[in-house]
N, C-alpha and C positions, 0 to 999 in steps of 0.2 A: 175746796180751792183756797191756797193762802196765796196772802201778796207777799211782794218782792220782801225779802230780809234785807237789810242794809249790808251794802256791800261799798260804802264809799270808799272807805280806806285802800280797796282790793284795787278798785279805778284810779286812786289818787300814785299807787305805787307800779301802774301800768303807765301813765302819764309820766311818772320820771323817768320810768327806764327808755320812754321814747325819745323823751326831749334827752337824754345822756346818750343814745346811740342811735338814733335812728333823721332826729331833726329837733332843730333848733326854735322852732317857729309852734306855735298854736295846734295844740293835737286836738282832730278832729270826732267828732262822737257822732255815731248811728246808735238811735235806741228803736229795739223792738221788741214785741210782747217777751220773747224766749232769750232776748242777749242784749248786751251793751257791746258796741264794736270803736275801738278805735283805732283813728287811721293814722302814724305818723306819715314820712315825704315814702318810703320806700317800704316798708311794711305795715302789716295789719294786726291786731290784738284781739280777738275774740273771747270774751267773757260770759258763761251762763247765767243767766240771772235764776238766784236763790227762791225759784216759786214753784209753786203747785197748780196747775191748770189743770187738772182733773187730765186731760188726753197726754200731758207731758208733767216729768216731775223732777225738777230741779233742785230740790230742799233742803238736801244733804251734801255734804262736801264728796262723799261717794259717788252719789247719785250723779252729780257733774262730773269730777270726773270718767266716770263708764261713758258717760253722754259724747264729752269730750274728744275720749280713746275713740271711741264709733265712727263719729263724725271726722276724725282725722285718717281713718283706715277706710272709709268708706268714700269719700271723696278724693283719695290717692287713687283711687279707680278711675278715675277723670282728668283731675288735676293735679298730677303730683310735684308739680314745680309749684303750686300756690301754696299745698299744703308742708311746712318747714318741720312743727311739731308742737309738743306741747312742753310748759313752763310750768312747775309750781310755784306758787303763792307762797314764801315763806318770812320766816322772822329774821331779818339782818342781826347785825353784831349791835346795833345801837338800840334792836328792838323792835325796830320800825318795819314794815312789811316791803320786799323785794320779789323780783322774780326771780327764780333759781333758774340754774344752765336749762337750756335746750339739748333735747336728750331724742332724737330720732330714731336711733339705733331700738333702743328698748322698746318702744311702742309697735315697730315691726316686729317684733318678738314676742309679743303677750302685754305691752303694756308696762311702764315705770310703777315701783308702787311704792313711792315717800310718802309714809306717816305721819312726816312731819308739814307734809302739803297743810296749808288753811285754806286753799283754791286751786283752781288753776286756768289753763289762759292757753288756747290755739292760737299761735305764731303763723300768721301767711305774709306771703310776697302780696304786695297790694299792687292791685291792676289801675288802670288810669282811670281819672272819673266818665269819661265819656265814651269807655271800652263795653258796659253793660249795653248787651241786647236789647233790652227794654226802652232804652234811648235810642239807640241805632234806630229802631221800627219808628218811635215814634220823631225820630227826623228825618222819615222818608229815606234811609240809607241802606237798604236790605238788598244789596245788590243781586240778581242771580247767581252772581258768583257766590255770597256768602252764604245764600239759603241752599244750595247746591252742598256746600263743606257743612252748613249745620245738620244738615240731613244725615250724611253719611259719617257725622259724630257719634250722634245718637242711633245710628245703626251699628256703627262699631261697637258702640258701650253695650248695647242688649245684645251683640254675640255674644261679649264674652260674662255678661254679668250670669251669676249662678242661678242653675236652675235650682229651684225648692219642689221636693220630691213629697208625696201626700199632700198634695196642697187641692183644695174643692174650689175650682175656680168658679164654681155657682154660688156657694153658700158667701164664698167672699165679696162678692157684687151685692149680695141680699144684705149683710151686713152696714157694704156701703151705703145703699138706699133706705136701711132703716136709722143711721146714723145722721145721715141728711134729714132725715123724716121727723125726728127726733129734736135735731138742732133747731128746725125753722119753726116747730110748733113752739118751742120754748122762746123763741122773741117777741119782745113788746110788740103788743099791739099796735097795728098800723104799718109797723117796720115794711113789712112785703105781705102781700096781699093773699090769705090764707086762701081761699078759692083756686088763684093761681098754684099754689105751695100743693094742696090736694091733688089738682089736675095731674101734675109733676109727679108726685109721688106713684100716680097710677097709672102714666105710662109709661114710666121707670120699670112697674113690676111687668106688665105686661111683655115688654120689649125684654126683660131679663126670662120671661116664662118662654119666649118665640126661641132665644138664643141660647137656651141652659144647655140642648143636650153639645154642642156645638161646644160651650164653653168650657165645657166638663171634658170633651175630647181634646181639644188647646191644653189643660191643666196636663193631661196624661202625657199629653206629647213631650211637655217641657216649654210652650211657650210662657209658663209663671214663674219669674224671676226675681232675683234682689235687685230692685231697680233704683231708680233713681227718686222717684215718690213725691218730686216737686219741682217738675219741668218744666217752667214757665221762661218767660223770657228775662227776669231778672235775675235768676239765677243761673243764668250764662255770661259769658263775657268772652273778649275776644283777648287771646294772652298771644303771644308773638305769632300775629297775624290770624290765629286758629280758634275756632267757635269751642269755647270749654266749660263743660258742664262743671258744677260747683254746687256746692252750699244742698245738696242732697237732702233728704228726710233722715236723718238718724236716730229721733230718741223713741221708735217702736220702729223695729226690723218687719213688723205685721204690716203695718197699713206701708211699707214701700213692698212688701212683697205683690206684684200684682200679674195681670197679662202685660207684656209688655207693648201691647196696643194702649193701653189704658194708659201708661204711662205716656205714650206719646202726644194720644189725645189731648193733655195738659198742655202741652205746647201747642199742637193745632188749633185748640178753641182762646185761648190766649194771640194769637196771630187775627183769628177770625172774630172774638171779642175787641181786636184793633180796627177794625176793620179791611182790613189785608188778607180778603180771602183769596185771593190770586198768591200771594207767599204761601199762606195756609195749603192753597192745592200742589204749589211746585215743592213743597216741603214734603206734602205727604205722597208725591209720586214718587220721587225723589228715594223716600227710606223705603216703598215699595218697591222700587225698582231692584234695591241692595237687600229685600230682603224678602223675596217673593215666597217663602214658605211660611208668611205670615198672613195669607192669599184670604183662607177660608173664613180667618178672624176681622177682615172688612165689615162683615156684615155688619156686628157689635159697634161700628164706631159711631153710629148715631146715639149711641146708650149710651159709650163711654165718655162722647165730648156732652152732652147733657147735664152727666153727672158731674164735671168739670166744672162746667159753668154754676152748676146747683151747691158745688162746696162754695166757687166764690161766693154766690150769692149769700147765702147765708151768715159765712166767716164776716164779708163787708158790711152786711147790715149789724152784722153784733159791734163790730166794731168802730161804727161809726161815734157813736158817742165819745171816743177816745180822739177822732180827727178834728182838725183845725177849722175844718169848715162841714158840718154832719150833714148836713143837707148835700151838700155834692158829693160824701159819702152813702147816702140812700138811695140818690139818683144812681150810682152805678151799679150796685147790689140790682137794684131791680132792674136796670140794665142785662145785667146778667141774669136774672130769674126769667126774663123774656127769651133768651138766649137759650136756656135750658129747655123752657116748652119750645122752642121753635127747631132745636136738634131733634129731640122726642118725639116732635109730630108727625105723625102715620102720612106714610108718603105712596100714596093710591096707585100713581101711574106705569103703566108697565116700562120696566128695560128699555133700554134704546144703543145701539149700537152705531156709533158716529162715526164712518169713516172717509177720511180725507186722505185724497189720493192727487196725485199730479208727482210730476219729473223733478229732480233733485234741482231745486234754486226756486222754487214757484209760492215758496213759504209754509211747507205744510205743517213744521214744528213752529214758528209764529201763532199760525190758528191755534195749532192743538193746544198752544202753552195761554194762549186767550178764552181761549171757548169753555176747555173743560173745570175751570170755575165755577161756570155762570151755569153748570149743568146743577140740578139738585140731586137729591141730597148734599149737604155742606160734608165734605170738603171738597164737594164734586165732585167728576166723572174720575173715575182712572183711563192717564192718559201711558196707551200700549206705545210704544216709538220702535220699530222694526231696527234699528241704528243699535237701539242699547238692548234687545232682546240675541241682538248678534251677536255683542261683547258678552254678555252675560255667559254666551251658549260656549262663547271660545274661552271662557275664564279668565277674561282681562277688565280693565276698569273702563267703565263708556268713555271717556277720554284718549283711552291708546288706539293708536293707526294699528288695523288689521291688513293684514300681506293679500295682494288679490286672489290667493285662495281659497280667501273665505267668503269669495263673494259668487262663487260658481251658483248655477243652477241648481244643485243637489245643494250645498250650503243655505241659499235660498231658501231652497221648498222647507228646510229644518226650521229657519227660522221662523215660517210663516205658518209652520204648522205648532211650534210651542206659541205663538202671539196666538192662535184663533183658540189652545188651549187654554189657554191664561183667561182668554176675554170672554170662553164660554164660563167659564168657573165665577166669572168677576158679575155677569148678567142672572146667571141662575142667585146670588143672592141679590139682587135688585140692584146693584149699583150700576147705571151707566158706563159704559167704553168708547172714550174716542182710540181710534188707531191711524196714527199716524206712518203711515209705510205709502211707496209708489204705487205699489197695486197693479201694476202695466199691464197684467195678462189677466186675461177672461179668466182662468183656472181661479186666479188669487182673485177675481172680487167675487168670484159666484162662493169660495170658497166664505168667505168673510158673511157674502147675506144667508151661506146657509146657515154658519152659526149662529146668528141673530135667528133665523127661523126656528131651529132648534131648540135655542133656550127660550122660543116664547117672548122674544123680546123684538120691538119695533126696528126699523133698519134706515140709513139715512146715508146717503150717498154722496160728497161734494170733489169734486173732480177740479182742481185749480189747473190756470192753463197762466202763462207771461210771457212775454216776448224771449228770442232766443239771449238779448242783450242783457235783460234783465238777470234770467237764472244765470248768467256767467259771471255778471258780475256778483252777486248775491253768495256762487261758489266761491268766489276771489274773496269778498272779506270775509265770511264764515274759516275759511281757512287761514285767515291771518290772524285772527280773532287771538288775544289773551287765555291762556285758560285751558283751551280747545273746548274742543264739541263730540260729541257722540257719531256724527255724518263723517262718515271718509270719502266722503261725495268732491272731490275737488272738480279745477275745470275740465278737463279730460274728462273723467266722467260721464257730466254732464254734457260735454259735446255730444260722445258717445249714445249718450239717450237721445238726444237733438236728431241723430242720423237714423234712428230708430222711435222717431216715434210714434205712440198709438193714440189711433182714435178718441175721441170721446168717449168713455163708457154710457152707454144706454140705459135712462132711469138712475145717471148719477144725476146732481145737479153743479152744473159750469159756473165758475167765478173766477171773473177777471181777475189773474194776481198779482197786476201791473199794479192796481190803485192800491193806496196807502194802508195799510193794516187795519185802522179800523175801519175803515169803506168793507173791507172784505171780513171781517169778524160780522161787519151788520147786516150781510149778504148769507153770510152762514148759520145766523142767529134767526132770520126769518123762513131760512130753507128749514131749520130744527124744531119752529116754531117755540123758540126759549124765550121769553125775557129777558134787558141786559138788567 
């Protein structure tokens, strides 16, 4: 490992060309281990810093550039209006160092390649300071609407990101967990509590030995991708209005090639280390919803957000000694080493199939989008919704109005027969299923507690009932709503069911869902006997 080369001159000639073309005022500097960043009023300057981290190697004027090329071709997969291109480092006429034209053209081609480069320097559009994800969460601002659009960013990006073909999706997790294993034996003493660090590592292997053959058929499929390799919330931001991934893993193509559950997990346990496991689950039903042939690799996400939380752990605690205040850098590390055994731990109880039924306006997506949180495993129950199992089936986005004939009887029974396939598939690996659909006919709830019977899993029945003023009016703003919604339930509709409606189901359990959402979340949490 070397430290940084001196690179002042390289910043000093970055800083004029801002203040000559960008702003007038005071350029702003980010330093991290791997870059110096700075910001003028309208763009950004990214510089590698000249070192050797054993995992990355910056050393060579070479060496950054490739880094450079990478990281500007690889994040044009995401963000290609942030990313401009890159600039060589060179000698002015007076001798002094400048930066050479911006040359975009050629790096989509293979890359510029001046000899006479002494650096070089990624040009982006600079986003506003308070557009980072990581801020949004932590000021409380994560609207549904916006964890709705992050979801189905990041399910766009693993459509199309490349599959890697011979890739051992077993050996590559083994790798991960000895890397980890490896990293946290080598910290001072006391850093994080080796006991716990053992514990981790041995239900890492364990839970890697349950899910190898599973992971190894994921690899064959093509679910192992060139992803994104560092999907946390600070490296998102929101660019004209839209959640955009950025700032990617570039300098080893290896450790981003992963599952690309594994990638996501970074994100889920980052939302869940906020404490925002309710974002955490509407985030991950959200990209399950958009991406339901990633169905079988559920199982693995208690490994892969573990191992999540086990890199931060370790990275913050080596790195504390470099923070402003180490001790609140220790406290989080082991914040998160708790985090990692707490995903990892063997979770006994059998399946349970939660189904919430009652007539359109009576709240049953309310509960479902309350409850299935607080179901265990993190990141909680997957929640089925019959609404976007419809869209999915007609091949439109939950959001578009479906024409009334896709709401027929035979339409129906489709949809209710892919939800009970889905939630058999989703229970046979232990994960919990709320389903949220009407349920109205004896056929569809016997049909739902056989699949619970079936896969072996427990069964729970809550049947909501509201006044007929209630669901009309409930219909009227859901359809006024911003955004829309998934429901094409308007008031007609709903009359419609009102004129027809059934009974109680027998051996469901009744809740008022007149009273206020949480009255009826704590009515449903003791019918499931959960925890809040």
């Amino acid at each position: 490992m070397t430290e940084s080369q001196p690179q002042d001159d390289v910043i000093a000639a970055i800083e004029r060309h801002i203040g000559a073309r960008h702003n007038a005022g005071p350029v702003r500097r980010i330093d991290t281990h791997g870059a110096v960043i700075l910001l003028g009023e309208t763009h950004a300057f990214k510089l590698k810093r000249a070192v050797d981290l054993g995992y990355l190697d910056f050393s060579t004027v070479a060496r950054r550039h490739a880094a450079c090329r990478a990281e500007l071709v690889l994040n044009r997969r995401t963000a290609p209006d942030l990313y401009l291109g890159l600039r060589p480092v060179i000698r002015g006429a007076d001798g002094g160092l400048i930066l050479g034209e911006l040359d975009p053209g050629k790096l989509d081609q293979g890359g510029a390649d001046d000899r006479d480069a002494l650096d070089w320097v990624i040009e982006m559009r600079r986003f506003a300071d308070d557009a980072l994800l990581a801020g949004i969460a932590d000021r409380g601002e994560l609207t549904q609407g916006l964890l709705r659009d992050l979801a189905d960013a990041v399910a766009r990006f693993h459509d199309r990101a490349a599959i890697v073909e011979g890739h051992d999706g077993v050996e590559r997790v083994h790798r991960v967990i000895e890397g980890n294993r490896a990293a946290m034996a080598a910290l001072p003493p006391g850093m994080l509590d080796a006991d716990d660090g053992a514990e981790l590592v041995r239900r890492w292997q364990g839970l890697l030995d349950a899910h190898a053959p599973m992971l190894a058929r994921r690899a064959a499929q093509g679910h192992v991708r060139l992803c994104h390799g560092d999907l946390h919330l600070a490296n998102i931001c929101l660019w004209q209005g839209q959640p955009t991934l950025f700032d990617c893993l570039e300098f080893d193509p290896d450790l981003a090639t992963t599952d690309v559950l594994y990638d996501l997990a970074f994100l889920i346990m980052d939302l869940c280390a906020r404490g925002l496991g309710a974002a955490a689950n509407r985030v991950f039903n959200r990209y399950c919803d958009r991406r339901p042939h990633e169905q079988e690799g559920l199982g693995a996400m208690g490994l892969f957000l573990s191992l999540r939380a086990g890199i931060r752990a370790h990275v913050g605690a080596l790195g504390a000694v470099r923070q402003a205040d180490p001790a609140r850098a220790i406290a989080a590390a082991r914040h998160y080493l708790t985090l990692a055994l707490d995903f990892a731990a063997p979770h006994e109880a059998p399946a349970r199939l939660i189904a919430i039924g009652g007539l359109s306006g009576t709240g049953k997506s309310t509960l479902a989008g309350a409850l299935a949180p607080l179901v265990a495993p993190a990141p909680g129950a997957r929640w089925l919704r019959s609404d976007v199992i419809r869209k999915r089936l007609a091949g439109v986005e939950p959001e578009v109005r479906l024409p009334p004939e896709s709401y027929t009887q035979a339409a129906s029974a489709r949809v209710y027969a892919a939800m009970l396939a889905e939630a058999t598939d989703d229970l046979a690996m232990g994960r919990d299923v709320v389903i949220d659909a009407v349920s109205g006919s004896a056929r569809d709830r016997e049909g739902l507690a056989r699949a619970a019977a079936e896969a072996g899993a427990g069964f729970v029945g809550l049947w909501l009932e509201a006044d007929d003023a209630t669901m009309i009016a409930r219909a009227t703003e859901r359809s006024a709503a911003p955004g829309g919604d998934a429901s094409d339930a308007d008031v007609s509709v709903v009359r419609n069911q009102i004129a027809h409606r059934p009974a109680p189901p027998v051996g469901w359990v009744k809740i008022d869902a007149d009273k206020a959402p949480d009255a009826v979340l704590a009515e449903a949490l003791a019918a499931c006997a959960i925890e809040a």
